[in-house]
N, C-alpha and C positions, 0 to 999 in steps of 0.2 A: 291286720288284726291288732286289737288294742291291746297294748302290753302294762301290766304291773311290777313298778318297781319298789322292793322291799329292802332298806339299809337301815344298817344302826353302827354304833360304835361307840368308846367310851368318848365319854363328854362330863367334866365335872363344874359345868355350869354357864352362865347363870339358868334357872330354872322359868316356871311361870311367869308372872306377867313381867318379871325383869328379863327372860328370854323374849315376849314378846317383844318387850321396848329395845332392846338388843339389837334383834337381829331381823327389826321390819326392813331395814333397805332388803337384806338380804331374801326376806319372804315377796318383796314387791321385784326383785332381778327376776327370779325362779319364775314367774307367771312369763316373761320374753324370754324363756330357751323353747326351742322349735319342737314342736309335738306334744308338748306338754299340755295335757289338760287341767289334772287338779294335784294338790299334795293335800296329806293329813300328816301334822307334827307329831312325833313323838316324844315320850320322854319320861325318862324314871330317875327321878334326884334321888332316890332311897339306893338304885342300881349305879349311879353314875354312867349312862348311856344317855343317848339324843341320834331322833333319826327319821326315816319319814315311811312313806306309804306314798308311790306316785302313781295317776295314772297317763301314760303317754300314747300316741297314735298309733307307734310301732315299733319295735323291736331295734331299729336300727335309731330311731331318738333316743329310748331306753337307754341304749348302751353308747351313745353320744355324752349324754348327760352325766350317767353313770362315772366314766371317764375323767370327764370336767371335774367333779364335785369332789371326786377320790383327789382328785390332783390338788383342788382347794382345798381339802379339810387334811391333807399333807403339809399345805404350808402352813395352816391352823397349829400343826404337832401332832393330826390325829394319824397314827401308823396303820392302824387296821380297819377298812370297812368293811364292815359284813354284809351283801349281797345278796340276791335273787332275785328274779325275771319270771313273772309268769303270764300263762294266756288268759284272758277273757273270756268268761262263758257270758255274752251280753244277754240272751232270752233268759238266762235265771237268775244275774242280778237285777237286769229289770226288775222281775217281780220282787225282788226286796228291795225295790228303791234306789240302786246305786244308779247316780249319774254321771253319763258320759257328758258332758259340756264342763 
């Protein structure tokens, strides 16, 4: 079953599109971790946080990555990420459009 992974943490920057120009290698790694189908970026320069919204194959990439990323954004300086994992209901995002590829 497809799993949703939900993080954030403080982040005091860079923001838009100097985040994008930033941290593209880093947006082009994320697509080669294993199970990984998409991320959607987060981010609140007015909150000082930065974080994503993934969607992964399973449960056990989920928390593969999950791991990884805490580990990087540790050597980053960042001390806390905040987490959750959830399931998929694929027949009702369908009908609103979310895709799975």
């Amino acid at each position: 079953m497809k799993k949703l992974l939900q993080l954030h943490f403080a982040f005091n920057g860079p923001f838009g599109d100097e985040m994008a120009s930033t941290l593209k290698d880093l947006a082009e790694s994320i697509n080669q971790e294993p199970g990984f189908i998409w991320k959607i970026w987060t981010e609140s320069e007015k909150d000082k946080e930065g974080g994503g919204i993934y969607l992964f194959e399973s449960e056990e990439t989920a928390l593969a990555y999950l791991a990884m990323h805490a580990a990087r954004l540790k050597s980053f300086g960042v001390n806390e990420v905040i987490s959750k994992i959830f399931d998929v209901n694929e027949n009702l995002t369908s009908i609103n459009h979310g895709a799975f590829k």
